[in-house]
C-alpha positions in Angstrom: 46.3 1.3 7.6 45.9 3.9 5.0 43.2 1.0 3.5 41.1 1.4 6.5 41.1 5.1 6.5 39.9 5.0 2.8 37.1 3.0 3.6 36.3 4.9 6.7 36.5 8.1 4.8 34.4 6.4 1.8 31.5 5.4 4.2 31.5 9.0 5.9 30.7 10.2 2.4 28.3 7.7 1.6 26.1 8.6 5.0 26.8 12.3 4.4 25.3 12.1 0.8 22.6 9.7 2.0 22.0 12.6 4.7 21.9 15.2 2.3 19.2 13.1 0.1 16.9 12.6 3.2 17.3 16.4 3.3 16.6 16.9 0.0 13.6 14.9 -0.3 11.3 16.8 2.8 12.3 19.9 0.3 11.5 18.5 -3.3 8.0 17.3 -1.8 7.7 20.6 -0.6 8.2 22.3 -3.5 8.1 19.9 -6.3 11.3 18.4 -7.7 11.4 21.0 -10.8 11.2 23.9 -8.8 14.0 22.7 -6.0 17.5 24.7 -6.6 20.6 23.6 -4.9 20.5 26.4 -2.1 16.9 25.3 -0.2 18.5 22.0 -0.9 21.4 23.0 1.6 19.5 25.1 3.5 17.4 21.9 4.2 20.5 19.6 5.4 22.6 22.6 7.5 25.0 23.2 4.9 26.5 25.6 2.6 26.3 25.9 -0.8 30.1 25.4 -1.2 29.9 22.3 1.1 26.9 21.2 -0.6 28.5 21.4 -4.0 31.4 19.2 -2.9 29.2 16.2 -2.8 27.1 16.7 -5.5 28.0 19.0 -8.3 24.6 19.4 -9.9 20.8 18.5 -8.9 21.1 16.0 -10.8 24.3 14.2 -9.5 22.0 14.3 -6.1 19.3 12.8 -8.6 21.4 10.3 -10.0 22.9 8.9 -6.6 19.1 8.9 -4.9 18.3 6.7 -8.3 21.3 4.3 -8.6 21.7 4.3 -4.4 18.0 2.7 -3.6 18.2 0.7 -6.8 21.2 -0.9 -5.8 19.9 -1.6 -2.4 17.0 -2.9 -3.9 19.0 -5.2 -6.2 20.8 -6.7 -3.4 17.9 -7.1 -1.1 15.9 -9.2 -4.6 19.3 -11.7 -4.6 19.8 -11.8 -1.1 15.8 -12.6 -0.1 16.3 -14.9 -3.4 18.6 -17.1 -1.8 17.4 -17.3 1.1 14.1 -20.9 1.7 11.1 -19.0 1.4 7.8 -20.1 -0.1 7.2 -17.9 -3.0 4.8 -15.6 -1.3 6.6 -14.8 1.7 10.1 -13.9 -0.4 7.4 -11.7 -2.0 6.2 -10.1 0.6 9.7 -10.0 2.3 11.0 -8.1 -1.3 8.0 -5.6 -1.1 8.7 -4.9 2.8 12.8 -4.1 1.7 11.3 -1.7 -1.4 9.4 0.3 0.8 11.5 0.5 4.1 13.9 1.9 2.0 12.0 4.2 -0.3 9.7 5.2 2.6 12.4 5.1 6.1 15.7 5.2 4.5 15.5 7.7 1.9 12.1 9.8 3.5 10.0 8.9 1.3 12.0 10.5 -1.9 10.0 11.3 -4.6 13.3 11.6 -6.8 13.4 8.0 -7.1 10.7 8.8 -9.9 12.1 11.4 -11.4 14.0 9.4 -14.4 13.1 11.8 -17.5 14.9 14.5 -15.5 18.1 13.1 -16.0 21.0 13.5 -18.5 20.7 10.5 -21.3 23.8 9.1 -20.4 23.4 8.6 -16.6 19.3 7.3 -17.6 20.2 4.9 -19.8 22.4 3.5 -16.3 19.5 3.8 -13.9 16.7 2.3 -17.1 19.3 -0.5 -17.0 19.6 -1.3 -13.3 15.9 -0.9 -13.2 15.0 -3.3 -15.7 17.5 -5.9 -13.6 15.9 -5.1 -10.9 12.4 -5.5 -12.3 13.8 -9.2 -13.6 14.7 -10.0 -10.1 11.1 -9.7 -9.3 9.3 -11.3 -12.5 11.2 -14.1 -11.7 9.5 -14.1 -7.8 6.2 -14.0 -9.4 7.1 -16.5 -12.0 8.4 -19.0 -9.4 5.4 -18.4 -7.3 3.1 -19.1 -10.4 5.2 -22.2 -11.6 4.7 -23.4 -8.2 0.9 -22.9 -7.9 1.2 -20.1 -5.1 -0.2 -17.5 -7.2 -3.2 -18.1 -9.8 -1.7 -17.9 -13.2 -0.8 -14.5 -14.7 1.5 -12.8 -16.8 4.0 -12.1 -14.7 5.8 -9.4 -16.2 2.1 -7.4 -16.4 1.8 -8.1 -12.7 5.0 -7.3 -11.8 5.0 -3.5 -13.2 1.8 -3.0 -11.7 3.1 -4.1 -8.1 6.5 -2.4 -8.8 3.3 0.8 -10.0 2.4 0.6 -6.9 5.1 0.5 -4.1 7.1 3.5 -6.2 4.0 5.5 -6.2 4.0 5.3 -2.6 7.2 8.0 -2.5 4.3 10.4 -4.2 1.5 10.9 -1.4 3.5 9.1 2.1 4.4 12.2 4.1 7.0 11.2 7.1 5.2 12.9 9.7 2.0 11.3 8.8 0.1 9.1 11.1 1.2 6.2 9.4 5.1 4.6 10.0 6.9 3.0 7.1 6.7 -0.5 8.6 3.0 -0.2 9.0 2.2 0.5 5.1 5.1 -2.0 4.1 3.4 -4.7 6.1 0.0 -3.6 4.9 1.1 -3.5 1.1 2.7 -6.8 1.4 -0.4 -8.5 2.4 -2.6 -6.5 -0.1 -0.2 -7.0 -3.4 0.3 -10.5 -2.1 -3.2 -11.9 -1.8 -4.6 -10.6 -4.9 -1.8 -12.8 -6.7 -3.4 -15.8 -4.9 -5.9 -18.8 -6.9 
């Protein structure tokens, strides 16, 4: 019993902090990451400073959970689309649809998801390391696909940062309330990104 009430409990704070980041994001492309202080950041999501703080201690805790919480969900969408009997372009399109539903829906469009430099070296060198796994993950689509003869041969890992370019920089100029929904430029960059990869 008191098993299910932690995990309750731990997934009430895990939508209350993902809350507070969707929050957080209208605000920081508002007014730039840099010049974002905790308060409009509570302002933003209907809360307190003092309730604020006991979720994230620091800008950069918030920073830190916005970079390790989508990287993680990206991670586990790359293995679980791996997995899963797809030609090599559609898992690729499929993996660029999960990166920007959740960069674009889930988290607003958060432009802290870029913001690696701003973080203490300890907790960067965590997020520069799930990156580069996560970056891997995908090489290893484009690789398949060019093993395979789907794509015209390339050097993957060149083609892979400029895709990966691409769908982050997307969390720079989309604006929610734009005339343009998430799904729309997810299914648009899948076919764009995929095709120029073709022989």
């Amino acid at each position: 019993m008191v098993q299910k009430s932690n995990r309750r409990s731990t997934r009430k704070a895990l939508a209350t902090r993902t809350a507070i980041l969707r929050a957080a994001a209208g605000v920081f492309r508002d007014r730039g990451f840099g010049a974002t202080g905790m308060r409009e950041i509570a302002a933003a999501a209907g809360l307190s400073p003092g309730n604020l703080y006991y979720y994230f201690a620091s800008k950069q805790q918030l920073l830190f959970f916005c970079q390790h919480h989508s990287l993680g969900r990206m991670l586990e969408a790359a293995h679980a689309i791996a997995r899963r009997r797809l030609d090599p372009a559609e898992r690729l399109r499929t993996l660029i649809r999960a990166h920007l539903t959740l960069i674009l829906d889930e988290l607003d469009g958060a432009a802290a998801h870029l913001e690696v430099e701003a973080l203490p070296p300890a907790l960067r060198r965590r997020v520069v390391a799930e990156r580069d796994r996560y970056e891997r993950a995908v090489r290893r689509m484009v690789e398949t696909g060019c093993r395979r003869g789907t794509f015209a041969p390339c050097d993957a890992a060149l083609v892979t940062r400029a895709l990966l370019g691409a769908l982050n920089w997307t969390a720079r100029w989309y604006r929610p309330d734009g005339p343009t929904p998430p799904a729309q430029v997810a299914e648009a960059f899948a076919d764009y990104l995929v095709k120029g990869l073709m022989p």
